[in-house]
N, C-alpha and C positions, 0 to 999 in steps of 0.2 A: 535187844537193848534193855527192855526193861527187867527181864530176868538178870542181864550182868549186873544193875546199877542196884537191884535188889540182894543178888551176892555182895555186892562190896557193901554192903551197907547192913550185912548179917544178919536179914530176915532169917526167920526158923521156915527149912522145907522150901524154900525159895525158886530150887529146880521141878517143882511138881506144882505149883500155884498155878490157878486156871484161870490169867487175868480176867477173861471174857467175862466171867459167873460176878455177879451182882455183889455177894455176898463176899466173896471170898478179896473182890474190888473194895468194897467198905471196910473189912478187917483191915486190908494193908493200909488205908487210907488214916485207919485207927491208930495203927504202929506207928506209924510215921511221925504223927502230933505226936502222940504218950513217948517214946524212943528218941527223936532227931530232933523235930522241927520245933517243938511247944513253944507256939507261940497261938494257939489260939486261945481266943477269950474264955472264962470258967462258962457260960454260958454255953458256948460254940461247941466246947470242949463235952461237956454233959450230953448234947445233943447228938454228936456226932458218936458216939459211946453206945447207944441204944441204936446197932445197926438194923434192928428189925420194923425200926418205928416210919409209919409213914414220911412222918417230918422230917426225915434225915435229907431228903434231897435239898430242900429247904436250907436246911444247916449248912450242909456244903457247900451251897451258893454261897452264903455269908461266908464262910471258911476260905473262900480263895478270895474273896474280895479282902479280906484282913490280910490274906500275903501279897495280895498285888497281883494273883493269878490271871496273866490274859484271858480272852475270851478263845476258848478252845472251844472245838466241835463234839468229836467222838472221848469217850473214858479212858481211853489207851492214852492219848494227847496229853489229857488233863494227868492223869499217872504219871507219867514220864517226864513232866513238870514238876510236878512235886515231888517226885524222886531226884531231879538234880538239884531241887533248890534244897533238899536235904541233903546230897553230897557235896555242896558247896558248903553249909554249916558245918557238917562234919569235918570238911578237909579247915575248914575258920577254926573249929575249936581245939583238932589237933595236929595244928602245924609245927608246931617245934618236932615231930613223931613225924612224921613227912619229907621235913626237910631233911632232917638225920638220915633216915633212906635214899632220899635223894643223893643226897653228898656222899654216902656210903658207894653208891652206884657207880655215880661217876668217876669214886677215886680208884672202882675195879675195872673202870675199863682202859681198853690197852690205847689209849693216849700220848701220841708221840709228845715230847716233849719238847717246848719252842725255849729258845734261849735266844733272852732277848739281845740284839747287838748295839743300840740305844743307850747310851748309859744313866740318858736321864729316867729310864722305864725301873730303873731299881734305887732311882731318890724315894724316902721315905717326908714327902711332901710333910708332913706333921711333924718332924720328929725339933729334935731342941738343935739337933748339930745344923740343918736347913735353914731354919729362921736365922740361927747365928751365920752362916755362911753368906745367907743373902744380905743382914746387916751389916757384917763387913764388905760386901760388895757395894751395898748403895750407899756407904761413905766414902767409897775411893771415888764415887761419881760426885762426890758433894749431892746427894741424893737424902732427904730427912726420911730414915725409915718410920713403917707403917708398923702401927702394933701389931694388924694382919700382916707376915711374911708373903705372903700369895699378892697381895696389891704393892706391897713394894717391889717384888719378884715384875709384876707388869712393868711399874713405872722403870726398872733397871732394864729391860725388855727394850722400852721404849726409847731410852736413850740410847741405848746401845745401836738400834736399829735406825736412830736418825742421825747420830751424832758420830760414831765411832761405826759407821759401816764403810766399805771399800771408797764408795762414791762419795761420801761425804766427804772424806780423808783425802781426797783430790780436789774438789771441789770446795773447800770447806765453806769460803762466801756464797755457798748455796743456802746456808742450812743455819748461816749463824747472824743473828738476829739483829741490825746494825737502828743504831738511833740511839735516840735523847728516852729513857725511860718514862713513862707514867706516871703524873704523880698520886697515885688511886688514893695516897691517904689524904688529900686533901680535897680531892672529888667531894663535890655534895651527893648525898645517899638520896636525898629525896624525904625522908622516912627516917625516924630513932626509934631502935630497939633497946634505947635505956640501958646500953653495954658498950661501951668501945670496943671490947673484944668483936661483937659479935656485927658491929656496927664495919669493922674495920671487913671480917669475913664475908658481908653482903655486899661491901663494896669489890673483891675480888670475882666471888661470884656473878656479878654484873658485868664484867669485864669479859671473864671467859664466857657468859652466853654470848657479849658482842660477838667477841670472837668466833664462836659457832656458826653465829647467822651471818658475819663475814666470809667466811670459808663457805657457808651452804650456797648465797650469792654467786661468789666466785665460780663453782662448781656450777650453777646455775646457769652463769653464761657462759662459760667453756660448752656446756653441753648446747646450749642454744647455736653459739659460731659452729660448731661440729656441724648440726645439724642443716643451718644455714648451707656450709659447704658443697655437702654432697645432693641437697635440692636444688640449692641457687645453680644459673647455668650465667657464666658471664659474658659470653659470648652473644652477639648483636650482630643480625643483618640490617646494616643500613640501608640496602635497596629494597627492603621491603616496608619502610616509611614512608609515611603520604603524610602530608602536609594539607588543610584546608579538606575541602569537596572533592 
C-alpha cells in the first residue's frame, strides 16, 4: 500500500525504496513537506531537512503534532498516514483534473440508457417557462404567487390535494371551512412594532401558531383515545365484586 500511494503521488524510484531503512524513511518524509503537504513551520521544516541530525526524531514529533497526526506505533503507520493525508491534498488541489477523468470514464462506459416515463423528471424546475406556468397556475386557484416558483409550486400542491382531490369533490363539507371569519385586524397584538404592516403580519402569524398547537392538541387526543382503546378492556365481571369485609 505504501509503495502504491507513493506511485500515485510520483516519488522518484518509488518501486525500489526500502521503507524499513531509517534514512531512506526520512528522505521520503522530506519529500512529502518540500513536494505535497507544506505546511510545516520554517522551524520544523529546517529541522526536518538535516536528516542525519540527532534531533530529527525530535522534529518529527512536532511535525505530526502540526498535522494532527494520531498517535501511531511503528514508522510504516506513521508513513502511510502521511502519505494519505498527502493524497488527499493533492486530490484538494487538483480536482477540477479528476473530475474531468472522472466524467470522461463514466461517459465510456457502456451504460444502458433509462428513459424516463415521468414527465415531471424533464421540467427544467429553474427555467422562466416553469415559474411562468406555475404563476398561471396559482391564479386560476386564486392562489398570490410566491417570488420563489418552488413555494408557490407547494402551496398549488396543497390545494390541489385538499381541495380539488376525488374525496373532497364528494364530500366537499369535509374540507370547506364554514363560519363567521376572524376578525385578526382588530385583535389586540399584545406588542407594537411601530408598523401596521408588520403589526398586522404578527397578528396573522399568531393565529396560525394557534392553529398549529390546535391541530397538535387534537392529534394528541386522537392518539391518546387510540391508545385508550386497545388497553382499556370494558368488560366487567360482576360476580367477582365484594362489597364491605
Amino acid at each position: 500500500m505504501v509503495k502504491r500511494l507513493l506511485s500515485a503521488l510520483e516519488y522518484p524510484q518509488c518501486d525500489s525504496v526500502n521503507i524499513n531503512d531509517v534514512t531512506t524513511f526520512r528522505k521520503i518524509v522530506v519529500w512529502l513537506e518540500q513536494n505535497k503537504i507544506q505546511k510545516a513551520s520554517p522551524n520544523v521544516q529546517n529541522g526536518l531537512k538535516n536528516i542525519a541530525s540527532g534531533d530529527w526524531p525530535n522534529n518529527f514529533v512536532k511535525y505530526k503534532e502540526e498535522l494532527g497526526c494520531p498517535n501511531l506505533q511503528t514508522p510504516q503507520e506513521q508513513l502511510q498516514w502521511l502519505l494519505g493525508f498527502a493524497v488527499q491534498i493533492e486530490t484538494h488541489n487538483k480536482s477540477d483534473l479528476y473530475v474531468k477523468h472522472a466524467v470522461e470514464n463514466l461517459q465510456s462506459t457502456n451504460v444502458p440508457s433509462v428513459v424516463a416515463e415521468n414527465p415531471l423528471d424533464k421540467l427544467n424546475f429553474q427555467s422562466k417557462e416553469f415559474a411562468e406556468g406555475i404563476t398561471n397556475v396559482a391564479k386560476l386557484l386564486n392562489i398570490t404567487p410566491h417570488p420563489d416558483p418552488l413555494i408557490t409550486l407547494k402551496a398549488v400542491a396543497k390545494m390541489v390535494t385538499t381541495r380539488l382531490s376525488p374525496q373532497a369533490q364528494a364530500n366537499p363539507s369535509e374540507v370547506i371551512i364554514k363560519g363567521t371569519p376572524f376578525p385578526f385586524q382588530d385583535a389586540d397584538l399584545g406588542f407594537d412594532l411601530n408598523d401596521p404592516v408588520l403589526n398586522q403580519a404578527a397578528k396573522v402569524l399568531r393565529i396560525l401558531y394557534i392553529q398549529d398547537l390546535r391541530d397538535l392538541q387534537t392529534r394528541a387526543n386522537e392518539l391518546i383515545v387510540a391508545v385508550q382503546n386497545v388497553t382499556a378492556n370494558p368488560k366487567t365481571d360482576t360476580k367477582l365484586g365484594k362489597v364491605g369485609k
